[in-house]
C-alpha positions in Angstrom: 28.5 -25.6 28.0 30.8 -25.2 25.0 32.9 -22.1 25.5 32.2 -19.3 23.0 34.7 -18.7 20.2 35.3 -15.2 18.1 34.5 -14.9 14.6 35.7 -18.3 13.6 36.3 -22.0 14.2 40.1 -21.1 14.7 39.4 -18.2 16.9 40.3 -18.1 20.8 37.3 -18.3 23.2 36.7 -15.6 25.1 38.3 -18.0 28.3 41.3 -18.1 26.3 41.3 -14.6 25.2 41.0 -13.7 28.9 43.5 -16.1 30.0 46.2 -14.4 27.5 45.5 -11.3 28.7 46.2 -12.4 32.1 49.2 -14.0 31.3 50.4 -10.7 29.3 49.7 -8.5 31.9 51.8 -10.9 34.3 54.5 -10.4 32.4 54.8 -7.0 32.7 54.4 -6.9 35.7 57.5 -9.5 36.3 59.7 -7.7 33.4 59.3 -4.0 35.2 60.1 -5.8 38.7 62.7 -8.1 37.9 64.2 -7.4 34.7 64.0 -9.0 31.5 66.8 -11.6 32.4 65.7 -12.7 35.3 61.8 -13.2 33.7 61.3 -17.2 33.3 57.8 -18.8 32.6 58.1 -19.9 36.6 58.0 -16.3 37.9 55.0 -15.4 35.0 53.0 -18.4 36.7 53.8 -18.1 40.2 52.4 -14.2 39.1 49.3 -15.2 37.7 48.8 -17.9 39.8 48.9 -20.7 37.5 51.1 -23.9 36.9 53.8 -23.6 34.3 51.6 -25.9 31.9 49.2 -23.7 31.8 51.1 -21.1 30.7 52.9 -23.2 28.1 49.4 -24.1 27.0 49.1 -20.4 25.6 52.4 -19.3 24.8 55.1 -22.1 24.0 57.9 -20.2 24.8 59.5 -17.4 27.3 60.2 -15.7 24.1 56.8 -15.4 22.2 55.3 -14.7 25.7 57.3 -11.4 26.3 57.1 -10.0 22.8 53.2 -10.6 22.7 53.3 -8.2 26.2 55.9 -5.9 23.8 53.5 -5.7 21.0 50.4 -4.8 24.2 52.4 -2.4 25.0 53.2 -0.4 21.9 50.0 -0.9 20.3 48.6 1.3 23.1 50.9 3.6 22.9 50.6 3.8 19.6 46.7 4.2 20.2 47.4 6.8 22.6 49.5 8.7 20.7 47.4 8.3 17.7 43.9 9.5 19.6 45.4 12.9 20.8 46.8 13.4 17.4 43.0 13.1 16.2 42.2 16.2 18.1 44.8 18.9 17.1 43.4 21.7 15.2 46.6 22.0 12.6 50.0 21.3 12.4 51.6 23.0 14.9 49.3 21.8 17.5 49.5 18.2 16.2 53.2 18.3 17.1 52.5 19.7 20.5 50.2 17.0 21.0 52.7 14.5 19.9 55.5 15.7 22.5 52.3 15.7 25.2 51.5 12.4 24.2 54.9 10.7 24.3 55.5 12.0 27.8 51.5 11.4 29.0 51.5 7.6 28.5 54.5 6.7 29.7 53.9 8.4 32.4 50.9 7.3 33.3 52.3 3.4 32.4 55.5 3.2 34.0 55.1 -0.7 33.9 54.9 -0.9 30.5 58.0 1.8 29.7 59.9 -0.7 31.6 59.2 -3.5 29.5 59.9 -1.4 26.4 63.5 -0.3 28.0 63.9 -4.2 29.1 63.3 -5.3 26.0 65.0 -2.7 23.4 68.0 -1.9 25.0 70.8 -4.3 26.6 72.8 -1.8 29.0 72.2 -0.5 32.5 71.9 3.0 31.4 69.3 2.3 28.9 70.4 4.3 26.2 71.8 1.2 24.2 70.0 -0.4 21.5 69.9 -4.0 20.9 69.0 -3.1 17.2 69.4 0.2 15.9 66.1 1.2 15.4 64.0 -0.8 17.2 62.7 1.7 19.2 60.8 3.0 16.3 58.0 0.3 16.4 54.8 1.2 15.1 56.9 3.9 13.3 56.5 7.2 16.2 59.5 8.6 14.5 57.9 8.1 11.0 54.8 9.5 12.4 56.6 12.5 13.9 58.4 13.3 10.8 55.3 13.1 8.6 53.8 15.6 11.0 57.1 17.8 10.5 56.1 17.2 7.2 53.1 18.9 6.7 53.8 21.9 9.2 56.5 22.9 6.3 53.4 22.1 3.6 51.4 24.5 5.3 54.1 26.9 5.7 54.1 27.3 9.2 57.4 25.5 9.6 61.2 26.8 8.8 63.1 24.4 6.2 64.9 21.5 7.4 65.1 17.7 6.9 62.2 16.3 9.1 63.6 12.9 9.7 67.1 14.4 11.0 64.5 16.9 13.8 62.3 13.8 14.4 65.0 12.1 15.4 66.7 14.9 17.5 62.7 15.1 19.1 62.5 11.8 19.6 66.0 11.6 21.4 65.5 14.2 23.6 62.1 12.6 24.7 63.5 9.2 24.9 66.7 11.2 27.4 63.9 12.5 29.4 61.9 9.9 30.2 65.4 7.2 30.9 66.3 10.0 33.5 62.7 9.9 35.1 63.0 6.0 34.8 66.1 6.1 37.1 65.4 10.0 39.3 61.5 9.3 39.7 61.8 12.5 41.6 61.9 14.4 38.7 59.3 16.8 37.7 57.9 15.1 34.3 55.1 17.5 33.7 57.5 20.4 33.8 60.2 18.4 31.7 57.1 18.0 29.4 56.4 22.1 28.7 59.9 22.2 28.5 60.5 19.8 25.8 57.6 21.9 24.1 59.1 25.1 24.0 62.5 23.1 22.8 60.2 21.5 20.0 58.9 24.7 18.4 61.8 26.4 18.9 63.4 24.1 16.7 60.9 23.9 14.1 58.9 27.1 13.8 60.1 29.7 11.7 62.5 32.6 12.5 61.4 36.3 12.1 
């Protein structure tokens, strides 16, 4: 039986669909154990439990394995993020959301935070980037300052430069959540009302 194929000739079968998945969610499993640096395609097999072959058979290199789990990883976030968004009733709460969000999935996917923080930043505090701006795949700060954005549209948000507060926002997620990574003992769903109240206190407008 001929294994069946996606929409087109070129398309991977299912079985290799399957397989790549597999392999993906190997490597993040190795990444947030190990360490980027000490990931090779040997510890990915031995993980999967397959021979290096096979796993050169679907990715030809240590490199375009890891970034395919990279790109998993922040397209669900970015789905995540994106999903809750959907729901907010205006502005203001679509900002809420947003903070809620950030901290929800990486909470709930501590795995694949640690293959973001393996992959984006090169020191052992995780607070340096590799490449300025990298973090910002699938553009959550752009996304964030859109939604800044719109709040001042409406008029339910003070004046200010909303790519300067996204940032700020963004940082003082991204400080919370490399503290968690390192103290797992710390309380992320109160971190996560309190980065809340520090969001619209920093946005909303002053009486």
């Amino acid at each position: 039986m001929t294994p069946r194929r996606g929409d087109g000739p070129d398309e991977p079968t299912f079985t290799e669909r399957a397989r790549r998945e597999q392999l993906i969610d190997a490597t993040i499993d190795v990444i947030s154990t190990r360490g980027y640096p000490a990931t090779s395609l040997s510890a990915i097999a031995e993980r999967a439990g397959l021979s290096k072959a096979a796993v050169l058979y679907h990715f030809s290199s240590k490199d375009k394995l890891t970034r395919a789990a990279l790109e998993q990883v922040m397209e669900r976030f970015s789905a995540y993020v994106t999903e809750r968004l959907a729901r907010a009733a205006g502005p203001r709460d679509a900002i809420v959301a947003y903070v809620r969000a950030m901290i929800g999935y990486q909470q709930a996917n501590r795995r694949q935070v640690r293959v973001i923080t393996e992959m984006l930043l090169d020191d052992g505090e995780g607070t340096r980037l590799k490449t300025p701006g990298s973090h910002d795949t699938h553009g959550r700060r752009q996304a964030l300052a859109d939604l800044l954005t719109e709040g001042q549209k409406a008029g339910v948000l003070r004046e200010f430069d909303p790519q300067t507060v996204a940032l700020a926002i963004g940082g003082a997620i991204d400080g919370v959540i490399a503290h968690w990574l390192a103290h797992p003992e710390l309380d992320l769903d109160a971190a996560a009302a309190e980065l809340e109240e520090f969001t619209l206190n920093a946005i909303e407008r002053r009486s």
